[in-house]
N, C-alpha and C positions, 0 to 999 in steps of 0.2 A: 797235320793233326788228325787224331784217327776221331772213329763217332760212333758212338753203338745205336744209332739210329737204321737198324737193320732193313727196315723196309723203305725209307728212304734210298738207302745203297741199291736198288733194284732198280730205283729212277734214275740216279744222276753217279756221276763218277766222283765230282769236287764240284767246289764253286770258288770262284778265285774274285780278288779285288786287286783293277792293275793301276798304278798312277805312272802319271810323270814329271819325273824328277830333272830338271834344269840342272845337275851336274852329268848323268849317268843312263836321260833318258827313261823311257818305259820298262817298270820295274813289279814285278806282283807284290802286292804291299800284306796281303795275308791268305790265305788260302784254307777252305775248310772241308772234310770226307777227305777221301785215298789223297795217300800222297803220289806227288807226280816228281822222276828224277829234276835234276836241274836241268837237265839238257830240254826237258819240255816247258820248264817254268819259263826259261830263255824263250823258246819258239812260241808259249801261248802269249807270254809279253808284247813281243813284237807283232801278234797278229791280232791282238785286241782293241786297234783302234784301225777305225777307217785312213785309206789314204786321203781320200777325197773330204774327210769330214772339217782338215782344218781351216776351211772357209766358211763352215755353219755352225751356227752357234744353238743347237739343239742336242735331244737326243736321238742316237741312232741306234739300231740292231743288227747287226748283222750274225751268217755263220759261218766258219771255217773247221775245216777237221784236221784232226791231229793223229801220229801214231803215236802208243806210249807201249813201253814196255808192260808185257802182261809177264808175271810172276817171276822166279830168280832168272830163268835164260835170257840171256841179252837179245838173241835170235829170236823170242816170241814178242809180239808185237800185237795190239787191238787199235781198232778206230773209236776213238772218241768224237761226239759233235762238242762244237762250244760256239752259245748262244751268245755273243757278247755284244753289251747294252754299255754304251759309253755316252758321255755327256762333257760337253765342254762351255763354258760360259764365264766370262768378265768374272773375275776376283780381284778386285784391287788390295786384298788382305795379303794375298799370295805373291811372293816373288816375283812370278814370271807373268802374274797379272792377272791368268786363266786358273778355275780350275779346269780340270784332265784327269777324269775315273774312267773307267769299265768296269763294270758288275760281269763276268764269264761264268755261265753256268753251264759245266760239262757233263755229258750225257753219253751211257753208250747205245741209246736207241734213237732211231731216225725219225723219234718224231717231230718233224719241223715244225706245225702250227702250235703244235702242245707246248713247247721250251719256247720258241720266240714269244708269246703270250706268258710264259711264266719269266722268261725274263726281262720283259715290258711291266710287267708287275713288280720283281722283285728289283729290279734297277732302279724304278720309280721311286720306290720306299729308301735304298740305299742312297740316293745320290741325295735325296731329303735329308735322311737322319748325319749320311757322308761318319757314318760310324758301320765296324764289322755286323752284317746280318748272317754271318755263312750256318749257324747253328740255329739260327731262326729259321731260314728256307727248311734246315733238315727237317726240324722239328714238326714244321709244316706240314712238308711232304710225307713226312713218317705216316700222317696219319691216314692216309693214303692206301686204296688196296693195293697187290700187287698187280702187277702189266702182266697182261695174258694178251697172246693174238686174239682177234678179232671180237674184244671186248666193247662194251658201251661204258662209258666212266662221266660221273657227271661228280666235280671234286671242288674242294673251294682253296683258296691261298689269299687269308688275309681277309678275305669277307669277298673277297672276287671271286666271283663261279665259273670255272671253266669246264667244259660238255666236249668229249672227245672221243672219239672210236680209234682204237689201234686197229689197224689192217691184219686182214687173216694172212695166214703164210702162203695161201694160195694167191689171194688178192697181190703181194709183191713179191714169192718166191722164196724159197727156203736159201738163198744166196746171200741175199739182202739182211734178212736174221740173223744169217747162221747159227740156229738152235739157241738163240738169244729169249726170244719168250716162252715160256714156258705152256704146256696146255691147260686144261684147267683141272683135270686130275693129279699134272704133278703138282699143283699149287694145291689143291686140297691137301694133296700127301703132305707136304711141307709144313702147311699150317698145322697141321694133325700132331707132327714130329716136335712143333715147339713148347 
């Protein structure tokens, strides 16, 4: 599904909801921003729950990264991170007995305390309401300035305050970015152009 949540799109890639299904196994049940081929809908499925979690009956966070295809060439390829906040507990409504979500919010910047925090928040609300939020995070996040290197950002999601510093490109390297955030002149530019 696409999103004209444009400034959102600067944060996150998608946000996916994964279940599982007792015929067919873990399955992404909807997904909302860029779309991801099938071949990575398969791989973020299967990496969305812990190995280890089927013995606790909580919720957990974890991150994995993924390659997905970047624009028509098949040969170009980006790293996404994906924050995925899964939760399983006693259903006796359910089939299988359990429910079994992950809330996955994909990102193509590295920042890990920022997104494990926003997906400790927004899995929390998800597995509550256990209905699609993926237009609600946008909506959120839109409101959101843009990510510039070695910013101070102090932002809210849902009434929760989160306080974060994106690292300069010296502080980790122009490698690590790869020309991923912008300065704050091209962001002025940008904003100017809209």
């Amino acid at each position: 599904m696409a999103t004209n949540e444009k400034r959102a799109l600067e944060w996150l890639h998608c946000i996916c909801a994964v279940g599982f299904d007792l015929d067919i196994g873990c399955v992404v049940e909807w997904s909302y921003g860029r779309d991801l081929p099938k071949e990575s809908l398969d791989e973020l499925s299967g990496l969305s729950f812990m190995d280890s979690a089927n013995l606790v009956l909580e919720n957990n966070v974890h991150l994995f990264r993924m390659r997905v295809e970047q624009g028509k060439k098949k040969n170009q390829t980006k790293t996404i991170f994906c924050f995925s906040q899964s939760r399983q507990e006693a259903d006796p409504t359910i089939r299988r007995g359990f429910y079994q979500k992950a809330l996955v919010i994909c990102t193509p910047l590295p920042l890990i305390g920022l997104f494990d925090k926003v997906a400790r928040v927004a899995g929390e609300l998800f597995h509550v309401l256990r209905k699609p939020i993926g237009q609600s995070i946008f909506e959120e996040i839109d409101k959101w300035p843009s990510p510039i290197a070695g910013q101070q950002y102090s932002v809210r999601l849902w009434g929760e305050s989160i306080e974060f510093q994106i690292p300069s490109r010296a502080q980790l390297g122009t490698i690590i970015f790869g020309g991923r955030f912008p300065s704050e002149s091209t962001s002025k530019r940008m904003e100017q152009e809209d």
